[in-house]
C-alpha positions as CSV (number, residue, x, y, z in Angstrom):
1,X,-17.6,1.1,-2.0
2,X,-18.0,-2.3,-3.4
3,X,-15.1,-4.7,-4.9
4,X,-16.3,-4.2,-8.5
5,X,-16.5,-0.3,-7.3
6,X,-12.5,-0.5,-6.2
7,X,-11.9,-2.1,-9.4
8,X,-13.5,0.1,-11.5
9,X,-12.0,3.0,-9.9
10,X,-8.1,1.8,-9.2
11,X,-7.6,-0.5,-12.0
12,X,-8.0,1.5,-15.2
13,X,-5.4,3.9,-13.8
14,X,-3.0,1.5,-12.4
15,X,-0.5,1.9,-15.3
16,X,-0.5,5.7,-15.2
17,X,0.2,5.4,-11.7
18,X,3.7,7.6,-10.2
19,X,5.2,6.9,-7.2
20,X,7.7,8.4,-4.9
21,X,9.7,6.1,-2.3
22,X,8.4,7.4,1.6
23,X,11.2,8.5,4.0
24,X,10.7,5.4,5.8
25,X,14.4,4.2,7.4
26,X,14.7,2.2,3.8
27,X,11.4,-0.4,4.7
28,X,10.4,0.2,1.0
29,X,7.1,2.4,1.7
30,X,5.5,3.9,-1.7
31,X,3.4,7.0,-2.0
32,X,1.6,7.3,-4.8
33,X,1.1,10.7,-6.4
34,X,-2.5,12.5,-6.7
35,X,-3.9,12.3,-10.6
36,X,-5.7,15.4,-9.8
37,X,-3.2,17.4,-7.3
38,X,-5.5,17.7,-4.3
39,X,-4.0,19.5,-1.8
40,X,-6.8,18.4,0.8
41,X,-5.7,14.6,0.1
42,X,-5.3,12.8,3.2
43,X,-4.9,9.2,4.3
44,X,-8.5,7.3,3.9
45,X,-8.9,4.0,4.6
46,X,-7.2,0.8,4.6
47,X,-7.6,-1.5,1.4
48,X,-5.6,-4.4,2.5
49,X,-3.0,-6.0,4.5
50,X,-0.6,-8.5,4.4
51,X,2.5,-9.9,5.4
52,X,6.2,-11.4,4.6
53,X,9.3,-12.8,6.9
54,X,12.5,-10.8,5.7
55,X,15.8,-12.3,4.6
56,X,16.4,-12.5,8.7
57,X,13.1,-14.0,9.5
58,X,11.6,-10.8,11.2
59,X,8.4,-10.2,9.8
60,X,7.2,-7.1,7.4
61,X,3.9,-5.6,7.5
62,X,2.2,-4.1,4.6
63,X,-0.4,-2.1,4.3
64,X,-2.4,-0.8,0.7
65,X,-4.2,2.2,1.8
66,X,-6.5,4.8,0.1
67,X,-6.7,8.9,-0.1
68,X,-10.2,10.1,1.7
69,X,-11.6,10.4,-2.0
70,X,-11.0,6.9,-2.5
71,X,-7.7,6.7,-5.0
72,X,-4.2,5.0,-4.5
73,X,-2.6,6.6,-1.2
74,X,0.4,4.6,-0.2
75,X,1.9,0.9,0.4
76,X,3.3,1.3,3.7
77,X,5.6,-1.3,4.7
78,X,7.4,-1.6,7.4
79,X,9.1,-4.4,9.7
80,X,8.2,-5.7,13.2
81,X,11.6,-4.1,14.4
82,X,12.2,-1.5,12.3
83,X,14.9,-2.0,10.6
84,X,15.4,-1.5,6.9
85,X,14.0,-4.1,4.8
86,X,16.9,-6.5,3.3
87,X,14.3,-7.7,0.2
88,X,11.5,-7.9,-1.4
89,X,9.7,-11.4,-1.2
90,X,8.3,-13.4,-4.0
91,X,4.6,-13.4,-4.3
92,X,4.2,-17.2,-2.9
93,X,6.1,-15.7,0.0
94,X,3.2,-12.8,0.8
95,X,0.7,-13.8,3.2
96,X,-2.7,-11.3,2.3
97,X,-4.2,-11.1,6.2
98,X,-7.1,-9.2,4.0
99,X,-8.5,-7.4,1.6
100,X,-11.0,-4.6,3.0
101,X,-14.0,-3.1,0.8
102,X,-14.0,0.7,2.2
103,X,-17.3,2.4,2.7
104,X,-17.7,4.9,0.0
Protein backbone atom coordinates (compact mmCIF):
# COMPACT_ATOMS: atom_id res chain seq x y z
CA UNK A 1 0.00 0.00 0.00
CA UNK A 2 1.30 3.40 -0.97
CA UNK A 3 1.22 6.74 1.17
CA UNK A 4 -1.58 8.32 -0.93
CA UNK A 5 -3.18 4.61 -0.54
CA UNK A 6 -2.91 5.02 3.53
CA UNK A 7 -4.42 8.36 3.11
CA UNK A 8 -7.09 7.52 1.12
CA UNK A 9 -8.05 4.69 3.20
CA UNK A 10 -7.47 6.12 7.01
CA UNK A 11 -8.10 9.67 6.52
CA UNK A 12 -11.69 10.05 5.42
CA UNK A 13 -12.74 7.99 8.41
CA UNK A 14 -10.58 9.55 10.96
CA UNK A 15 -13.37 11.56 12.55
CA UNK A 16 -15.77 8.63 12.89
CA UNK A 17 -13.18 6.91 14.48
CA UNK A 18 -14.09 5.17 18.39
CA UNK A 19 -11.60 4.26 20.73
CA UNK A 20 -11.30 2.30 23.82
CA UNK A 21 -8.31 2.93 26.39
CA UNK A 22 -6.07 -0.71 26.35
CA UNK A 23 -5.43 -2.32 29.78
CA UNK A 24 -2.04 -1.24 29.62
CA UNK A 25 -0.75 -0.37 33.52
CA UNK A 26 -2.10 3.37 32.61
CA UNK A 27 0.78 4.01 29.50
CA UNK A 28 -2.18 5.58 27.57
CA UNK A 29 -2.46 2.69 24.75
CA UNK A 30 -5.74 3.23 22.40
CA UNK A 31 -7.54 0.53 20.44
CA UNK A 32 -9.47 1.58 17.94
CA UNK A 33 -12.80 -0.12 17.22
CA UNK A 34 -13.54 -2.13 13.87
CA UNK A 35 -16.01 0.07 11.42
CA UNK A 36 -17.19 -3.21 10.14
CA UNK A 37 -17.04 -5.63 13.37
CA UNK A 38 -14.65 -8.20 12.08
CA UNK A 39 -14.18 -10.79 14.32
CA UNK A 40 -11.06 -12.15 12.34
CA UNK A 41 -9.33 -8.58 12.92
CA UNK A 42 -5.94 -9.08 14.06
CA UNK A 43 -2.87 -6.87 14.51
CA UNK A 44 -1.26 -6.10 10.85
CA UNK A 45 1.49 -4.08 10.48
CA UNK A 46 3.21 -1.24 11.87
CA UNK A 47 2.46 2.30 10.43
CA UNK A 48 4.76 4.29 12.43
CA UNK A 49 6.81 4.92 15.34
CA UNK A 50 7.94 7.50 17.43
CA UNK A 51 9.09 8.68 20.64
CA UNK A 52 8.78 11.21 23.75
CA UNK A 53 10.87 11.55 27.30
CA UNK A 54 8.05 11.55 30.12
CA UNK A 55 7.64 14.16 32.91
CA UNK A 56 10.71 11.99 34.63
CA UNK A 57 12.86 11.86 31.61
CA UNK A 58 12.35 8.02 30.89
CA UNK A 59 11.48 7.59 27.50
CA UNK A 60 7.95 6.45 25.84
CA UNK A 61 7.57 4.42 22.84
CA UNK A 62 4.78 4.69 20.46
CA UNK A 63 3.69 2.80 18.05
CA UNK A 64 0.53 3.50 15.14
CA UNK A 65 -0.31 0.09 13.98
CA UNK A 66 -2.81 -1.38 11.46
CA UNK A 67 -5.55 -4.41 11.53
CA UNK A 68 -4.46 -7.27 8.81
CA UNK A 69 -7.07 -5.55 6.42
CA UNK A 70 -5.36 -2.49 6.54
CA UNK A 71 -7.57 0.01 9.03
CA UNK A 72 -6.75 1.78 12.38
CA UNK A 73 -5.61 -1.07 14.92
CA UNK A 74 -4.15 0.59 17.92
CA UNK A 75 -1.51 3.38 19.29
CA UNK A 76 0.38 1.38 21.63
CA UNK A 77 2.33 3.32 23.98
CA UNK A 78 4.30 2.36 26.43
CA UNK A 79 7.49 3.46 28.54
CA UNK A 80 11.08 2.08 28.64
CA UNK A 81 10.33 0.99 32.30
CA UNK A 82 6.93 0.41 32.38
CA UNK A 83 5.54 2.46 34.53
CA UNK A 84 2.42 4.42 33.90
CA UNK A 85 2.87 7.38 31.79
CA UNK A 86 2.78 10.80 34.00
CA UNK A 87 1.73 13.00 30.47
CA UNK A 88 1.15 13.42 27.40
CA UNK A 89 3.86 15.53 25.42
CA UNK A 90 3.37 18.37 23.20
CA UNK A 91 3.76 17.73 19.54
CA UNK A 92 7.37 19.60 19.38
CA UNK A 93 8.19 17.19 22.10
CA UNK A 94 7.44 13.84 19.72
CA UNK A 95 10.29 12.58 17.99
CA UNK A 96 8.59 10.38 14.65
CA UNK A 97 11.60 7.53 14.37
CA UNK A 98 9.31 6.72 11.04
CA UNK A 99 6.55 6.41 9.17
CA UNK A 100 6.22 2.95 7.40
CA UNK A 101 4.15 2.34 3.95
CA UNK A 102 2.77 -1.32 4.67
CA UNK A 103 2.56 -3.71 1.78
CA UNK A 104 -1.00 -4.11 0.72
Amino acid sequence: MTNPQIASTILPTIDAVLVEDMDDGEMGSLLFQSFDDNPNRSLGEILAEAEFLDKDKIPVYVQLNLDNHSQLFELDIWKADYSPVSRLPNLDQIVIKKIISPIA
